[in-house]
N, C-alpha and C positions, 0 to 999 in steps of 0.2 A: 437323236438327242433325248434327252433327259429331264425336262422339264416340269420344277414344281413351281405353282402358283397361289399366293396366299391371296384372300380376298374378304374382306369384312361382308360382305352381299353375294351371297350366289342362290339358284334354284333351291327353292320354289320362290323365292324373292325375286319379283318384278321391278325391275330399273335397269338403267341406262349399263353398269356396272356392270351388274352382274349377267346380265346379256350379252356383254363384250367377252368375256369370260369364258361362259359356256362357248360362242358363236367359234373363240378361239381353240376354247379345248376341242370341239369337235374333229375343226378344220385342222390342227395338228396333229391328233390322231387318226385323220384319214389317211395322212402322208406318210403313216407309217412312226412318227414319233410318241415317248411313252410321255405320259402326263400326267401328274398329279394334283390335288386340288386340296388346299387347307383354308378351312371356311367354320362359319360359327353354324351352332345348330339354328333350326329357325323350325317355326309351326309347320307342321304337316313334310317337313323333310324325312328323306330316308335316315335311315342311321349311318353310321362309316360304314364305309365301303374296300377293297383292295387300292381305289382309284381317290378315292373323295375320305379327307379325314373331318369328320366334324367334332368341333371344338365347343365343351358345356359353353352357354351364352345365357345374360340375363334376355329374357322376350320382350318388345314394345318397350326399350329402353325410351325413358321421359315420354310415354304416351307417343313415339314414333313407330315405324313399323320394321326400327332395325334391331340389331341383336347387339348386344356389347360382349364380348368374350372374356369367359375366368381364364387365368393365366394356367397354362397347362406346360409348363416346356418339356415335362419328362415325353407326357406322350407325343408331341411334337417334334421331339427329338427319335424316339424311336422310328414315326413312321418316316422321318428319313433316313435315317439309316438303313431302314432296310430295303430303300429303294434306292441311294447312292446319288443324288442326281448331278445335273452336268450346271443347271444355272436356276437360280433365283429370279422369281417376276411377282415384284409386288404390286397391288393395286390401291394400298391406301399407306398414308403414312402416319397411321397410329394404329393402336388394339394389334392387331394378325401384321403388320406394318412392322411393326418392333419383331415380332416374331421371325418375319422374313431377313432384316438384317441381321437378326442373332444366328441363323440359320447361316447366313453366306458367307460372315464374317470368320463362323467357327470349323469351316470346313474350306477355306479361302476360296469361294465360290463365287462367280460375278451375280450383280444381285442388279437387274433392272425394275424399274419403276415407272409406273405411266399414270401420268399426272390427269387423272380422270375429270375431275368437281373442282370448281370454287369452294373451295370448306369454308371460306370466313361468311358463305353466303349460307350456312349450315349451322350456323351457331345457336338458332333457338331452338335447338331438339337439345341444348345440354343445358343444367342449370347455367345461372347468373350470365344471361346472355346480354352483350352491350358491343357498344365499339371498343372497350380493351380485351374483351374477348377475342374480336374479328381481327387482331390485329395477334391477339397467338395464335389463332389457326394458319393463320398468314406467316409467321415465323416458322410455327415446327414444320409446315410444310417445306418451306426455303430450307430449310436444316435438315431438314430428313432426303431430299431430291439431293441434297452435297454426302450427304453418309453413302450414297447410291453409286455403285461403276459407269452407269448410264439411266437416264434419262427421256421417255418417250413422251411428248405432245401431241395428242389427237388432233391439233389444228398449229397454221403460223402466228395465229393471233396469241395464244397460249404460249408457244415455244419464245414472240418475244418480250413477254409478258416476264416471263420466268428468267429470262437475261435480265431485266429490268430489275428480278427482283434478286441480283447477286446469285444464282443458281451456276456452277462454277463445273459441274459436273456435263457431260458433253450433251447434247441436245436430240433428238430425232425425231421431224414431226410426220408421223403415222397415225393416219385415222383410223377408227374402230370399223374394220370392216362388216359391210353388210352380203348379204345373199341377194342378189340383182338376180337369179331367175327364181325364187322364191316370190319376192316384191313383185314382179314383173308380171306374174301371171296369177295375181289374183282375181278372185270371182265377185268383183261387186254386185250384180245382182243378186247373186244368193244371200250377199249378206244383206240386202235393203231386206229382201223379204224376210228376212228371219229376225228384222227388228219389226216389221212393218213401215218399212219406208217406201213412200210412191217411186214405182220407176222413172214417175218424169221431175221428181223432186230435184231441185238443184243443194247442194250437201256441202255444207263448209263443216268441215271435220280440225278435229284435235286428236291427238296422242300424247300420250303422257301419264307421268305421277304427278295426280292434284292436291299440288303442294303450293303454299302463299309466296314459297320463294321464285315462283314458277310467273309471276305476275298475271294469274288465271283472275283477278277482279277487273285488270285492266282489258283481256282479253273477252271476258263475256259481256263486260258493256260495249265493247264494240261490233262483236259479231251482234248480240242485240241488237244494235241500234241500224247491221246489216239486213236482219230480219225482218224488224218493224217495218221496212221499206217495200219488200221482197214476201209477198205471202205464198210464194211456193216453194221457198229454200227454206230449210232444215239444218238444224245443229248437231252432229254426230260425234260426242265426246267417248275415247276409248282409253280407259284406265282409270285409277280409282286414287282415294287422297282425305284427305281430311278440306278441300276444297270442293267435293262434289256437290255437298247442298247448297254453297253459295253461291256456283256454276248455274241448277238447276232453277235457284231463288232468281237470279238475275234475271236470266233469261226470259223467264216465267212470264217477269213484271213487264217485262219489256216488249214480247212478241207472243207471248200464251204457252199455257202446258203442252199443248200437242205440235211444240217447234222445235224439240230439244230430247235426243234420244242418248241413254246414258248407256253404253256397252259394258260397262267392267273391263276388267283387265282381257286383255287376248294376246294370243301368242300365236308363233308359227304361223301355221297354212289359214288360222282365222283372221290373225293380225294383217295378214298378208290379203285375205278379202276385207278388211275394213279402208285399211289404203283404198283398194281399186273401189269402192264403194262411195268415196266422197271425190266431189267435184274441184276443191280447194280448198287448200290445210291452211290452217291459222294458226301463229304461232308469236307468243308476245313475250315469250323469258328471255332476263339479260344476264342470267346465272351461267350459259353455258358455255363447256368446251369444246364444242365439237358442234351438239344439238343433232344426236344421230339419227331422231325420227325426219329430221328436214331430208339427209338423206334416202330413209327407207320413202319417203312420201315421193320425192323424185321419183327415184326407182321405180314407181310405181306409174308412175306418170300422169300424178297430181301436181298442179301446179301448187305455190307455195307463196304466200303474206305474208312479211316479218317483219318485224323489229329491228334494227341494223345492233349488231353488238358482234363483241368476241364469237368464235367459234361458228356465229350466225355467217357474218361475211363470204366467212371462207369457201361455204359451198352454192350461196344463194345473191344473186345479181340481180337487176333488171334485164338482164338478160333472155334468164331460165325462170324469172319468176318476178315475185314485187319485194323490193327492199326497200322498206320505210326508213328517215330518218328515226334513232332513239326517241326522240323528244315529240314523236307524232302525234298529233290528238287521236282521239278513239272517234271521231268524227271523219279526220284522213284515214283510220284503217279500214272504214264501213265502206267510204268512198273507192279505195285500192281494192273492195271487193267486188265492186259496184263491176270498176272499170274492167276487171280480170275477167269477171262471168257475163258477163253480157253479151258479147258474141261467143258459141259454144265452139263455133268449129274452128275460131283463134284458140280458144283453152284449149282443143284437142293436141291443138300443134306447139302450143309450146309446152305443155305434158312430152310430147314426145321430144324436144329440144331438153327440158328437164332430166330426161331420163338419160339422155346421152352424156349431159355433163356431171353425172356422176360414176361414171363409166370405173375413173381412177379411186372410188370407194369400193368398188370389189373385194369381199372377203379374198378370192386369190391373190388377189395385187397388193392386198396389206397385207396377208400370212407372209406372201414372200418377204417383201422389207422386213417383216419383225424376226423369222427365221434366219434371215443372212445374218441380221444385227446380232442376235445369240450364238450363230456360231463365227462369228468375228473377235465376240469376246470369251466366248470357252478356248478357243484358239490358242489367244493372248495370254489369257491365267494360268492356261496349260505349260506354255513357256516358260509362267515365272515360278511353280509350285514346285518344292524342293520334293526330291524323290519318296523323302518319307519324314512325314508329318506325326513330329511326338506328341504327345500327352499332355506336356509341358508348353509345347508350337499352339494346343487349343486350347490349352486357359491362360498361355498372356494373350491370344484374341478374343477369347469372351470379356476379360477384364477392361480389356479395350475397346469390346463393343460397345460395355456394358455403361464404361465413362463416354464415351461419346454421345449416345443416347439420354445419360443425364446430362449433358453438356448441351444438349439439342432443349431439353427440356427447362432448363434452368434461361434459356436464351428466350423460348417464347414468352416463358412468363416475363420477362424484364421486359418485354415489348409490350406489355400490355402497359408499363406505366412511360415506358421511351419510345416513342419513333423508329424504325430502324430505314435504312434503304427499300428495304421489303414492304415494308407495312405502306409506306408510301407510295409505292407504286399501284396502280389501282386501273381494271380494264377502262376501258377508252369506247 
């Protein structure tokens, strides 16, 4: 197959997204598929490539660390053309998002989507941020997932979310596959030592982008208030944010400077010894879809504290780990640490009960499902595309993209002053 992928976030950009991306691109280019990648520029990125088109972008849009893309469609029309492909996969549904539908629409290409982020939970990186705001991101998204052939949800909580919110387009819930013998065999000791962490240190670690929507105020006073208790565990935060200094300010006040190790970003075979490195992950966002580090921290066969919400549920129990009620105090999350680590050779074993029940997140066992689904629907289109496509057959579909699109657009804003089905709907 044939596969381009539009993406507002890719390499050297760190998050959730654009790791799924890449983890994807690689893994369908192992098996022999061709890939293409259309993506904004961003600091310290290559230039375009054969493989990767990058698209001019303003940098550190609203003092964030994403890129907003200048509209370019000649050259984004050329670099497909000359590559011909078989299916559209987009990952956002605005900026490169628009671009991908113009793309599938004008060459009647099936155009999938996979509904990554909460965006209405992303509204204060754009001016005039409020709840009639949160309530268009929440529209164009529902309008954009309907302009779409299909439809992918990282988690079931998400997939019935998006039923709830009138998404009419067909459903598939595929998580963002992770690397199980990557995760699995990392070298926590090297990495203690290369922070200076004692080997008999007990480590409640974090991953992530320290971002406010992440709920990192609620989660550093409670790992705090697990430390103040605990003067031989340590705080091991991995990744970077506009939350770091009040991560590190917390904690500080709370348990002292020398309790709390701040990694930066890490990737790969590092990211992969920072997991085996910490003894239980802590995790207090109710922003996600998925929460794909819950999985890699499994994999890893770290046990795992959360927050009970969307996309959290679906991979993390009392079972395999500790699932707080939403409404927990940072009093029960200190204590659910308490309980987790105290006997070390219980944490070892259900680290390893953890790592088994994420077995069904394997990068191979989700490249498959998303592979069948694409040629399920190249298939299909292939069936219906008349032998030969005039001049005339693609501009009344750009005309048609082009009003839909405004029609998507004119729908969010109305929901900013109306209600709709959508905007009502709200995770659980």
């Amino acid at each position: 197959m044939k596969i381009v992928m539009f993406t507002n976030t890719y390499l050297p950009h760190v998050g959730g997204v654009a790791r799924s991306v890449s983890t994807y691109e690689e893994e369908f280019r192992r098996r022999g598929h061709e890939v293409r990648i259309v993506a904004p520029t961003f600091e310290d990125a290559e230039a375009s490539t054969e493989n990767v088109l990058r698209v001019p972008a303003v940098q550190k849009f609203n003092g964030s660390d994403f890129s907003v893309t200048i509209p370019q469609p000649g050259l984004v029309a050329e670099f497909l053309d000359k590559f011909s492909p078989d299916i559209i996969h987009s990952h956002h549904p605005f900026l490169l998002g628009d671009a991908a539908l113009r793309a599938a629409w004008t060459r009647r290409l099936p155009v999938v989507f996979t509904h990554h982020t909460m965006y209405e939970q992303y509204t204060r990186y754009v001016p005039l941020d409020s709840e009639a705001m949160q309530r268009v991101a929440i529209q164009m998204a529902t309008e954009y997932c309907n302009l779409c052939t299909h439809v992918i949800a990282p988690s079931q909580s998400i997939a019935e979310l998006l039923a709830q919110r009138q998404v009419a387009a067909p459903i598939s819930v595929v998580p963002t596959g992770i690397d199980l013998e990557l995760f699995g065999s990392g070298d926590g000791a090297a990495f203690r030592r290369r922070l200076g962490i004692g080997a008999g240190a007990l480590v409640v670690g974090h991953v992530g982008r320290l971002a406010s929507e992440k709920n990192l105020d609620y989660l550093a006073r409670a790992v705090g208030r697990f430390l103040a208790a605990k003067p031989q565990a340590t705080l091991l935060v991995v990744g970077s944010g506009d939350e770091e200094d009040a991560i590190r300010s917390t904690t500080t006040e709370m348990a002292g400077s020398d309790r709390i190790f701040m990694a930066g970003q890490q990737t790969g075979r590092d990211l992969a010894d920072a997991y085996a490195a910490m003894d239980v992950f802590a995790f207090s966002s109710q922003s996600e879809t998925q929460g794909m580090v819950l999985a890699e921290a499994m994999a890893a066969r770290t046990p795992v504290a959360a927050l009970d919400a969307p996309g959290v549920r679906d991979v993390l129990s009392d079972a395999n780990g500790r699932l707080l009620p939403a409404d927990a105090t940072e009093e029960d999350f200190a204590t659910a640490l308490d309980e987790l680590t105290r006997d070390r050779g219980k944490l070892t074993r259900l680290g390893e009960t953890a790592r088994q029940s994420v077995r069904g997140y394997g990068i191979e066992v989700c490249a498959d499902r998303i592979l069948q689904l694409f040629a399920e629907l190249i298939k299909h289109r292939a069936l219906r595309r008349a032998a030969d496509y005039t001049a005339w057959d693609r501009l009344r579909a750009r005309l048609e993209v082009e009003w839909n699109l405004l029609s998507q657009k004119a729908s969010a804003l109305a929901a900013a002053v109306v209600s709709t089905d959508a905007t009502r709907s709200q995770l659980d």
